[in-house]
C-alpha atoms as an extended CHARMM CRD file, in Angstrom:
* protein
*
        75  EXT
         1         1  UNK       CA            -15.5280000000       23.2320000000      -18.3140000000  PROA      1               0.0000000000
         2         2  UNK       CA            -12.6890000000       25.5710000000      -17.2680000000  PROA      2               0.0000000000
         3         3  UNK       CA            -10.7900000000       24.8710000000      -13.7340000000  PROA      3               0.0000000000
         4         4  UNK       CA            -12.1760000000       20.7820000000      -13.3720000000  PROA      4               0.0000000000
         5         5  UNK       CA             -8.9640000000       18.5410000000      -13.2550000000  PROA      5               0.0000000000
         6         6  UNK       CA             -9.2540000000       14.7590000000      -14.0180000000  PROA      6               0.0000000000
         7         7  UNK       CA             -8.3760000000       11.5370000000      -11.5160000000  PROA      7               0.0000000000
         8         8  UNK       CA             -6.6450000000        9.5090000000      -13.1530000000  PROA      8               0.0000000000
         9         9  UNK       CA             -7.5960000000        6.0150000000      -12.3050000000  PROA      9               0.0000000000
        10        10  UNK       CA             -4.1270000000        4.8740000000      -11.6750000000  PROA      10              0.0000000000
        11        11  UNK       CA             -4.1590000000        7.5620000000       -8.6330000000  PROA      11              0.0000000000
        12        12  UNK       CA             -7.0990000000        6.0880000000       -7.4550000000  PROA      12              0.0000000000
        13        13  UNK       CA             -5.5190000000        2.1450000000       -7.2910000000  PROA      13              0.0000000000
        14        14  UNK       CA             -2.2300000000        3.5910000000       -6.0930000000  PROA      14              0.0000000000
        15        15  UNK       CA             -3.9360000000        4.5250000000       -3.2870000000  PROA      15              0.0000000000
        16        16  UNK       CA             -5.6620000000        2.4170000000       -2.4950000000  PROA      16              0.0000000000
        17        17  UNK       CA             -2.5330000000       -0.3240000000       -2.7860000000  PROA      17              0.0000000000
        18        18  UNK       CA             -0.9740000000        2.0110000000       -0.1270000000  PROA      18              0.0000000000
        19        19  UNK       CA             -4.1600000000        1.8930000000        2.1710000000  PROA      19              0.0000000000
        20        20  UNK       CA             -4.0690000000       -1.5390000000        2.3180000000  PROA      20              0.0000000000
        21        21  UNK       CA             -0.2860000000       -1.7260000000        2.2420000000  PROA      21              0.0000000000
        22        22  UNK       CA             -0.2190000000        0.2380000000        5.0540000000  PROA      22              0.0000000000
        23        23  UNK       CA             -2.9330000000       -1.6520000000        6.7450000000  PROA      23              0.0000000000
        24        24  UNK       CA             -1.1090000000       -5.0100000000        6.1540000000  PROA      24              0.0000000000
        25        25  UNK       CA              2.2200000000       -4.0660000000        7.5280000000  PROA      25              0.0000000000
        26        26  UNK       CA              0.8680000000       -2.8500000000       10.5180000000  PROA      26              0.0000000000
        27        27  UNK       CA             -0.7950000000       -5.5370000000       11.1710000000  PROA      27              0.0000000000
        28        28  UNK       CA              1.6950000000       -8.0240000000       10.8400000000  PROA      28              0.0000000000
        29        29  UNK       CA              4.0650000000       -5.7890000000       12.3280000000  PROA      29              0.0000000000
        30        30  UNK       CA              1.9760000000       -6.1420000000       15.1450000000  PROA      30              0.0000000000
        31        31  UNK       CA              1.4190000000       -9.9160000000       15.1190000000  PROA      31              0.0000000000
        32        32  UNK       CA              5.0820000000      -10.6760000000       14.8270000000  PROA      32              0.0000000000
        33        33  UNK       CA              5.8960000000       -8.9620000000       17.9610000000  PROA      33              0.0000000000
        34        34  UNK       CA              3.1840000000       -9.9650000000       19.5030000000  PROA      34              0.0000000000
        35        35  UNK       CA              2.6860000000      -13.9540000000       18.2370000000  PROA      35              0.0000000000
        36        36  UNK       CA             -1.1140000000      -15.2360000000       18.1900000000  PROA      36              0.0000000000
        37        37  UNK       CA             -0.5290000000      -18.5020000000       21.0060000000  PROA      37              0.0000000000
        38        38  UNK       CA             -3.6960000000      -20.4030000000       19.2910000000  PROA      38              0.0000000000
        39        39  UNK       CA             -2.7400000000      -21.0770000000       15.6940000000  PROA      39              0.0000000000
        40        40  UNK       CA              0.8170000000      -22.2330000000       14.7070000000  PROA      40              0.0000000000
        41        41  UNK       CA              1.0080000000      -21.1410000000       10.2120000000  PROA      41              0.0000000000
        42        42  UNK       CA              3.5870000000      -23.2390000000        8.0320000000  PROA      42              0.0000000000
        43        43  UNK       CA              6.2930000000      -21.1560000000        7.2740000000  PROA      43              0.0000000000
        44        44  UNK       CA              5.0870000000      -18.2170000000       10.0580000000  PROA      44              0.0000000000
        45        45  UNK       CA              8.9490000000      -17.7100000000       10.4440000000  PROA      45              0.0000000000
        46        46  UNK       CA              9.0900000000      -15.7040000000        7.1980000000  PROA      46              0.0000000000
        47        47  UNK       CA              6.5770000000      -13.3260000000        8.2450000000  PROA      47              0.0000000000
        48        48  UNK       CA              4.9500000000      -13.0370000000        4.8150000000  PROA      48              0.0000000000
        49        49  UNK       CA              2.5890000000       -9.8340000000        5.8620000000  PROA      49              0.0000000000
        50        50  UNK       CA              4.9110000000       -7.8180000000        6.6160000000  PROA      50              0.0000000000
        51        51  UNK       CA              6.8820000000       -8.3200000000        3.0130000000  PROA      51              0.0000000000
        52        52  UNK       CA              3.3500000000       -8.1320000000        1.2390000000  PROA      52              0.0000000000
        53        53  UNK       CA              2.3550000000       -5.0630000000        3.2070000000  PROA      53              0.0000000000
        54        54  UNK       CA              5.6560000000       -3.1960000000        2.4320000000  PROA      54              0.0000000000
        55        55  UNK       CA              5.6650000000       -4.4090000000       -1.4870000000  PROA      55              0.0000000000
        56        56  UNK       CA              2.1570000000       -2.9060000000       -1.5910000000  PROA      56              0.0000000000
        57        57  UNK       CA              3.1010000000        0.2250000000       -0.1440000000  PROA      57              0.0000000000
        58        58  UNK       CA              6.0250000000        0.4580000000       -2.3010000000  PROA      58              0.0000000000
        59        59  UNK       CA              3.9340000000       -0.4410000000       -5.7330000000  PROA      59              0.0000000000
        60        60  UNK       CA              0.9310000000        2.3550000000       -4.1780000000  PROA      60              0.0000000000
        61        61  UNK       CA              3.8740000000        4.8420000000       -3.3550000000  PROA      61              0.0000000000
        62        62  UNK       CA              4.5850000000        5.2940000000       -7.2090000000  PROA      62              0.0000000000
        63        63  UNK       CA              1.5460000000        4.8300000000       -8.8250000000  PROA      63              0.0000000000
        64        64  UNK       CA              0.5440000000        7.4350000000       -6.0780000000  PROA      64              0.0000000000
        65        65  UNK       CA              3.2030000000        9.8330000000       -7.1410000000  PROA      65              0.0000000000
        66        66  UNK       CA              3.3710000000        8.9200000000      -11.2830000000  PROA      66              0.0000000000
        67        67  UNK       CA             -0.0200000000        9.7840000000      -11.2110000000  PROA      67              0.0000000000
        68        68  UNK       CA             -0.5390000000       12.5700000000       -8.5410000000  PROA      68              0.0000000000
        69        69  UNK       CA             -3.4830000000       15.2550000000      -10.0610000000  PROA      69              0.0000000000
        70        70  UNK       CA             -1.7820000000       18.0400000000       -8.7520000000  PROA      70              0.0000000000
        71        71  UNK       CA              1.6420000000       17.7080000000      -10.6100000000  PROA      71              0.0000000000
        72        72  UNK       CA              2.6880000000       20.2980000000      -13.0450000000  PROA      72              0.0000000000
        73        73  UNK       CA              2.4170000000       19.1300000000      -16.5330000000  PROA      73              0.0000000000
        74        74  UNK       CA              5.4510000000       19.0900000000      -18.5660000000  PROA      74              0.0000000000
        75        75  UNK       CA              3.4070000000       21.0050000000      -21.9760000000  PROA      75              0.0000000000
């Protein structure tokens, strides 16, 4: 089976987490400039999305890279 490369799995997740990392900070990026006037949260101050969103894109960004299919091997 000459010329098929494997995914690792840990490419797969890491991409994912940055999907949805990128999803959540946008999203919250949005909301805290432009505050929701129906539903007060405890603690909205912090902005908690926006720190979760970033910390997943951060954990995605290096399983996305570690684990990237198309990186030389070092053999």
């Amino acid at each position: 089976m000459a010329g098929r490369h494997k995914i690792s799995i840990w490419f797969i997740i890491g991409s994912l987490l940055l999907i949805y990392g990128v999803i959540i900070f946008i999203s919250n990026v949005y909301e805290w400039f432009f505050p929701s006037q129906t539903r007060t949260i405890v603690l909205g101050e912090l902005h908690f999305g926006v720190w979760w969103g970033a910390l997943l894109i951060i954990i995605g960004l290096i399983y996305f890279i570690a684990f990237r299919p198309w990186k030389k091997s070092v053999a």
